[in-house]
N, C-alpha and C positions, 0 to 999 in steps of 0.2 A: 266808366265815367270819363275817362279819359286818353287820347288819342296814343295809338300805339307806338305810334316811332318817338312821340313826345316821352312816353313812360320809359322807353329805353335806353333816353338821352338820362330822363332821373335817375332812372337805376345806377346807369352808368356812371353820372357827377357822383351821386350819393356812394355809392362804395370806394370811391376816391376820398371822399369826405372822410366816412367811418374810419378806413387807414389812415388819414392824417390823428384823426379826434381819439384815435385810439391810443396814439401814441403820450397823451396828455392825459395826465392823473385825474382821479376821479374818488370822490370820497368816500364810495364801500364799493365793495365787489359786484354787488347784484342790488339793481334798483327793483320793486314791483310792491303791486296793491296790498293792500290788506287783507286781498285774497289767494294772494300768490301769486297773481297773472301780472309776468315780468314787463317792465315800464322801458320803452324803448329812450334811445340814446335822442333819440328824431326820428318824428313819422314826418313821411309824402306824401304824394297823391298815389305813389306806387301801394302803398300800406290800405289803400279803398279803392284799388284801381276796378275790383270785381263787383262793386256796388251798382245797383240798381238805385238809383237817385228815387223814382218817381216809385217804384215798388217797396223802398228798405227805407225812404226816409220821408220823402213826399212833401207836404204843407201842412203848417196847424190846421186844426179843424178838420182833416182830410184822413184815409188811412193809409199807414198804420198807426196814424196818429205819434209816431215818437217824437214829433215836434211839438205835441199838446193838442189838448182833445177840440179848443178851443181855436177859432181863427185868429183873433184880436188876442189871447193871454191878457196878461196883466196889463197890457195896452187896454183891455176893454175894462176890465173888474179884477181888482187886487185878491191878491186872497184873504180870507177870514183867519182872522188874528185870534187863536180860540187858545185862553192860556189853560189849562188843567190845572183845577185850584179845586180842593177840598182839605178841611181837617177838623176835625173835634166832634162839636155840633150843629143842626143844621142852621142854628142862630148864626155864629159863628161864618161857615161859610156863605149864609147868604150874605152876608155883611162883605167878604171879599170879593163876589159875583159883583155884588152894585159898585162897590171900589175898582175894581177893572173896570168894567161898560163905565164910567163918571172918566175912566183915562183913556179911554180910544178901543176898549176890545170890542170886536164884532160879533163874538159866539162863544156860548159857556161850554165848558167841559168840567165834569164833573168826577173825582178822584173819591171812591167809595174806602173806608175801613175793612179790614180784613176781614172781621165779622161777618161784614155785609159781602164781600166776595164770596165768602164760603157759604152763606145761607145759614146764619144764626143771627138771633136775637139777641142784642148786647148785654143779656143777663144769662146769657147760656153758660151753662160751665166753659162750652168749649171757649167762649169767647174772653175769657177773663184775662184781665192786663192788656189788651190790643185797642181798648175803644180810642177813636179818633186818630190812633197813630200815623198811619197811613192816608187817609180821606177821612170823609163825613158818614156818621154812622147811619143809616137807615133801617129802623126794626118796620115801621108800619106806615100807613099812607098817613098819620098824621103829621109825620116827620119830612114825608115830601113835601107838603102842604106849607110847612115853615119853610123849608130850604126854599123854594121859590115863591116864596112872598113878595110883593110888589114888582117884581120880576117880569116884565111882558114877554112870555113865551110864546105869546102867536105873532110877536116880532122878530124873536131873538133866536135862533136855532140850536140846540143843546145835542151834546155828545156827552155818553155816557160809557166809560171805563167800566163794563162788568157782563160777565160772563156765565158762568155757572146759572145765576141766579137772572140773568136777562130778563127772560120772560115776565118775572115777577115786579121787579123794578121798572120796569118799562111802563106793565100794568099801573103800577101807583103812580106814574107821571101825568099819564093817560088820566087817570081817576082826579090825582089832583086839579087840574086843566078843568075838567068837565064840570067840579066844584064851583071853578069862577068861572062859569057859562062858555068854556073856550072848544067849542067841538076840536074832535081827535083829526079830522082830517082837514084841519088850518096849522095842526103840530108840524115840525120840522126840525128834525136832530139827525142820530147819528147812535145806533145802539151798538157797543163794542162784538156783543154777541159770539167770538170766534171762540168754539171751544176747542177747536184740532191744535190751534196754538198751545195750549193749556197742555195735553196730554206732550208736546214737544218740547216745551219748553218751561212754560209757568208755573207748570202744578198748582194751579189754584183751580183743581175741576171737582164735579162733587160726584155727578155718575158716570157707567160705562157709557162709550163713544155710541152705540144706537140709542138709546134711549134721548142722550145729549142731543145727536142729529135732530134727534124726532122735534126736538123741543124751539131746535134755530130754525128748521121748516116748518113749524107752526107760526113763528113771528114771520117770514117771509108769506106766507099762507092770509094773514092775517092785515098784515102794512098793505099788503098789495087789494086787500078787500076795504078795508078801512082809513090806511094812511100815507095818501100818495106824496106827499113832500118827503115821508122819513127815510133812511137809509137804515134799514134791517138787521145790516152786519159790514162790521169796518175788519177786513180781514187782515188782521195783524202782522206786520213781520218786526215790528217794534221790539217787543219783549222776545222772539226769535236771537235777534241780533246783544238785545242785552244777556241774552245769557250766554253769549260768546262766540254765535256764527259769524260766519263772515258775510261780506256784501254780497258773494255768489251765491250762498248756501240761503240767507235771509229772501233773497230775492224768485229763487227756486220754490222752499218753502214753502213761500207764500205763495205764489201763484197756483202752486199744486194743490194747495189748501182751497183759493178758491175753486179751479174746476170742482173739486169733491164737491162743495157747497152746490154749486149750479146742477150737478149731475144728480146732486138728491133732491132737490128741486123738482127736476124735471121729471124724475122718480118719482115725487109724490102728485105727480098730472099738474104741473103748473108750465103753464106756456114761457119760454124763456125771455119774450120780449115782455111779458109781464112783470116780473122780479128783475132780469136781471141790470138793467136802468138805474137800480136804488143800491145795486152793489156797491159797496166801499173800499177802500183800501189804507193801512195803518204803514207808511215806513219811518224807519231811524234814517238820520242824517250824523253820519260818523265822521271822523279824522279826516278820510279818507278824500278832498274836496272832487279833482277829476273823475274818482270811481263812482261817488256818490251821485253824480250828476250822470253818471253813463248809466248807472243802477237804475235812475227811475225812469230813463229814454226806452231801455229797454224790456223794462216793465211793460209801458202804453204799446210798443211793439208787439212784443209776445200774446199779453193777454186777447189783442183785437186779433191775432191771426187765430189763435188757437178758439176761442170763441167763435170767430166765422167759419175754420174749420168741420167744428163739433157742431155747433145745434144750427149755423144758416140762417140766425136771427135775421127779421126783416126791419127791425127798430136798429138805425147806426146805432142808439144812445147804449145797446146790449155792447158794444165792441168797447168801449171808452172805461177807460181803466182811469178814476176818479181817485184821488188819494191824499191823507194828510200825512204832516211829515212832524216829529216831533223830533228836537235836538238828542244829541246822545246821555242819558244819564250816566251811562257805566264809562265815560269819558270825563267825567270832572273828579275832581283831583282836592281833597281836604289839604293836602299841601299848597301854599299861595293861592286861595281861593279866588283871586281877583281873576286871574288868567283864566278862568272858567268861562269870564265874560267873551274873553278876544275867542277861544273854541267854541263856543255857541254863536256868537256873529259869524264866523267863516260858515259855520254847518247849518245854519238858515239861509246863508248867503247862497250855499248849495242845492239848497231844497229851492231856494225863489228860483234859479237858475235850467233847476229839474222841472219846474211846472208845476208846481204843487197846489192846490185848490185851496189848502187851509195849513195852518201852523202852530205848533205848540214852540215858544224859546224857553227853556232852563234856566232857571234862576244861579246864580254864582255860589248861594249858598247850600245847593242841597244835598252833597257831600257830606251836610253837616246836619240841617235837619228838613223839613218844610220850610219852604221859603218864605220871607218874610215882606209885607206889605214893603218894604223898599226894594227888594231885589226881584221881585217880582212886579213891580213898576220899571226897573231896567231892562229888565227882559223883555216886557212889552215893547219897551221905548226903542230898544236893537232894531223889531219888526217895521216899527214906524222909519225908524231912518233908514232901515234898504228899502222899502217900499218910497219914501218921499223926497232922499236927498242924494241918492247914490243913481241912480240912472239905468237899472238894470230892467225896469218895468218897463222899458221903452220901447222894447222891443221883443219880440219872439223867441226865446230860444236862440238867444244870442253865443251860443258855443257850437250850435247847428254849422256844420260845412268841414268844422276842424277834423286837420288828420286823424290828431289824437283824439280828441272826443267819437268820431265815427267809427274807429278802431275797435277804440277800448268799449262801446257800446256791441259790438258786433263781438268782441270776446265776450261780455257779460252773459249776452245772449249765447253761445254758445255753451259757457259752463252753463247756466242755467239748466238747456238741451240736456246736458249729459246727466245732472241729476233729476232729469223727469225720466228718464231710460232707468235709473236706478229703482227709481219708485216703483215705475210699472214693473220692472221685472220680479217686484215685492210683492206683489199683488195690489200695488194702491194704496194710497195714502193711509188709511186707518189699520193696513194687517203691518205696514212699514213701521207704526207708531208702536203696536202690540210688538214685532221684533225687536226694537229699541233701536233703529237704524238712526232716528233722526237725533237721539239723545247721543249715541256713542259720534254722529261727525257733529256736532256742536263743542263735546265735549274735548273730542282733539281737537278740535280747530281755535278753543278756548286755552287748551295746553301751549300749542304752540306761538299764540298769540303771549302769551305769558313768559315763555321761554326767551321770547326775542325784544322784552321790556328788560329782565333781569340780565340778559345777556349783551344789555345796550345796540344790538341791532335795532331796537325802535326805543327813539329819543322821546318821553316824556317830562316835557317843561317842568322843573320845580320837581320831580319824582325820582326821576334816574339819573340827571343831570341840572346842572342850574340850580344847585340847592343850596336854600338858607337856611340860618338858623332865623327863626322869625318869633313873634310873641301875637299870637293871632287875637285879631278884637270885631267879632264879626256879632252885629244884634240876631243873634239865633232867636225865632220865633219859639214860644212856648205855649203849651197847650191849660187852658183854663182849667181850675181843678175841679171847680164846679160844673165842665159843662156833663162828665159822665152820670149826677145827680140830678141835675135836671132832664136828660134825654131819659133815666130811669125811671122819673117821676113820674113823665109823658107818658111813657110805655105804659106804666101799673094806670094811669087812668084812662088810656084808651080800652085796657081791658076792663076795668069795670065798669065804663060809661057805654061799652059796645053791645048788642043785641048778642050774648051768648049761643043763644038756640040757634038764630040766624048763621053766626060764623061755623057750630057744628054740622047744619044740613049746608052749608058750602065747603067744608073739606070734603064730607063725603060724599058731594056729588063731584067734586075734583081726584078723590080716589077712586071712584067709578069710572070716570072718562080717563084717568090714569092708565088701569088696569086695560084699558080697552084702544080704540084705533082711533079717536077725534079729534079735532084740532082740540089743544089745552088752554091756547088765548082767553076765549068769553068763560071760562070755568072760572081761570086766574082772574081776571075783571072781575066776575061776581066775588069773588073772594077779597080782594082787597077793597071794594067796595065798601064788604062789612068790616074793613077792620083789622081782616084777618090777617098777622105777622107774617113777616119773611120768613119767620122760622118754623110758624107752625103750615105753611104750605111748603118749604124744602122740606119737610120731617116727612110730611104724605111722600114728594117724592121717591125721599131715601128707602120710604120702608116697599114701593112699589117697584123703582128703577134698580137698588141697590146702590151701594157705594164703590166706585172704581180702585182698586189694587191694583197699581203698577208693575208687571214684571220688573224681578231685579235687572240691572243696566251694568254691562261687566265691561 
């Protein structure tokens, strides 16, 4: 990139430099990321001199796309302000859905109850004590019915948090919609769907990894026949990162997770420019502001080489690594709550600056419990003021050219490389999973990350340092006590008010197509059509797929 007797004369000042700057104290011994990859003193041009400008980094809209998938960015269309809001009931949330959209959001995401992750029905034994804690409970399609009430959903795009039970939940959105006359292929959301995340990280999965597979290539199987606006599966490295990897590890991860996804895909006879367009992508936006912003450069990088690569898509839109970016949870701090604010402004600031298509900001108070219609009004508001008064939409990828951001993006991208050598030599992401490879480096990498909070190597505001004694007065939202009586109510009269016979000849014709090779899609539609619960179509599954047991993790 740059002229060779010019790089010599750098080199040359620069080492002159270092032995002066060397001689001048400096405040710990060793600077570096949150990944370990050490933070220079000062980069050059010498530090990118081996770069291919037009190869490694190029133009928006162009490949390898690490400037944004888009020509214009946020210059053309801001991104979707999508806050994750669910709790209680589906009254309840929908009431905070129209309370967001009345204050500026652009697209719902929706935060399911534990219940509802696992595939029970909120009278289930298993489910007792958990309703609404987490999100909004969903037993049956009458309960979606309410939650998106008055709700224009063939305007407004929805993302849905859930896994295990995707398929299902998806079905009832589908089924709701088609209720108030809104055909399935005018829908546009966003189904979280990643179960490889789940065996890595989440544990909220309910069968073993083929069966699962089988279940997230039936909804690509299916969107792609049916629902061309939706995105199928938002491949997570979010909940990765919260459970303690790091920015290199979360970023590996995931990208490894999707190949698998596209490669089963195209294993089940689907043309790759057909799905893979509707691909998504889920990251965290951590501490970390330079890494975080080299993380998602080299995201769009890696994905469109290795994509062109492997299947030689003739659609650009298969190459274009699409992603939303939600703030850090496992970064806010129950000590001085407020300070949560100023970390989630910088880690948005990071994500608008990474290119990111869409946004979730964190509420100040949820450290402490679901955020409350006021602080989840600030956290919108954060979104609004970097998109309208701060000036970073102005331009493209405006960190694009720097030493250090080009650097530290071509290191990301190399750690990344090295743990996809890992993987393969594992046999691939799913025998890696069965090994427990990705639980034991999440696991140190959560250690050591812990090590260097308690042993003040990394300064946390108000936590390890900067501490008060304080008398905390935050309006902590609380949960109705009424609403688990009422969503109980629901439940007991959709089964008495539903065609019994009907909902039995549709399990078993969903344990047939179970048992067998079909897409599971229109089995699951006919099923909740009649009515039939989350819990009594996961129960077909469990007793067809089985239920997945973890190897112990040593």
């Amino acid at each position: 990139m740059f002229d060779r007797s010019e790089l010599e004369q750098i080199n040359k000042r620069d080492a002159e430099w270092e032995r002066k700057a060397s001689q001048s104290e400096e405040r710990q011994n060793r600077f570096a990321t949150t990944s370990g990859i050490p933070v220079k003193r000062l980069y050059t041009p010498a530090d990118i001199a081996g770069m291919d400008y037009l190869a490694n980094v190029g133009f928006p809209g162009e490949y390898p796309f690490v400037r944004g998938i888009h020509p214009t960015g946020h210059r053309g269309r801001l991104w979707t302000m999508r806050m994750f809001a669910g709790f209680g009931t589906a009254e309840e949330t929908n009431q905070r859905f129209k309370y967001l959209l009345e204050h500026g959001e652009t697209g719902l995401s929706v935060a399911f109850d534990m219940p509802t992750l696992m595939g029970y029905d909120t009278d289930a034994p298993e489910a007792s004590g958990e309703f609404g804690k987490c999100g909004v409970a969903i037993s049956s399609l009458a309960d979606m019915e309410v939650l998106f009430d008055g709700i224009p959903i063939d305007q407004v795009t929805t993302s849905m948090t859930i896994n295990s039970p995707a398929a299902v939940i998806w079905a009832m959105y589908i089924a709701a919609a088609e209720k108030r006359g809104i055909p399935m292929e005018s829908l546009g959301g966003t189904l979280q769907n990643d179960i490889l995340k789940e065996y890595i990280a989440q544990n909220e999965y309910l069968f073993p990894p083929q069966p699962s597979m089988r279940l997230v290539v039936d909804t690509f199987e299916f969107g792609t026949k049916h629902l061309p606006r939706w995105n199928t599966i938002s491949i997570s490295g979010y909940h990765i990162r919260e459970a303690g990897a790091t920015a290199a590890q979360e970023l590996a991860f995931t990208l490894a997770d999707g190949l698998t996804y596209v490669q089963s895909g195209v294993e089940r006879g689907l043309k790759v420019d057909d799905f893979a367009p509707r691909l998504s992508f889920f990251f965290n936006a951590h501490n970390d502001f330079f890494e975080e912003i080299a993380k998602f450069r080299a995201a769009r990088r890696i994905w469109a080489r290795e994509m062109r690569s492997r299947y030689d898509p003739k659609d650009e839109r298969s190459l274009w690594l699409r992603f939303h970016t939600q703030t850090a949870g496992c970064t806010l701090t129950a000590q001085q709550p407020q300070n949560n604010s100023v970390r989630v402004a910088l880690q948005a600031l990071a994500a608008v600056l990474g290119g990111t298509q869409s946004l979730h900001t964190n509420a100040l108070d949820e450290a402490w419990a679901l955020p409350s219609d006021r602080a989840a009004l600030i956290a919108l508001r954060t979104q609004q003021i970097i998109a309208h008064e701060t000036g970073v939409a102005s331009t493209v990828d405006p960190l694009g050219g720097s030493f250090m951001m080009e650097a530290l993006t071509n290191e990301m991208e190399e750690a990344c490389y090295g743990y996809f050598r890992k993987i393969d030599a594992l046999g691939g992401v799913i025998p890696a999973i069965e090994k427990g490879f990705f639980q034991r480096e999440i696991a140190e990498a959560a250690y050591r990350y812990q090590q260097e909070i308690e042993n003040k190597e990394r300064i946390l505001v108000g936590v390890n340092d900067y501490v008060i004694d304080e008398t905390l007065a935050i309006p902590v939202l609380e949960m109705d006590t009424e609403g688990e009586r009422r969503h109980l109510k629901r439940l007991n009269q959709v089964r008495r008010q539903r065609d019994c016979h009907d909902v039995a000849q549709r399990l078993t014709e969903l344990r047939r197509a179970a048992e067998g090779m079909e897409n599971l899609m229109p089995y699951i539609m006919e099923a909740v059509r009649s009515y039939t619960t989350l819990g009594e179509i996961c129960d077909v599954f469990r007793e067809v797929f089985g239920v997945y047991r973890p190897a112990e993790v040593l």
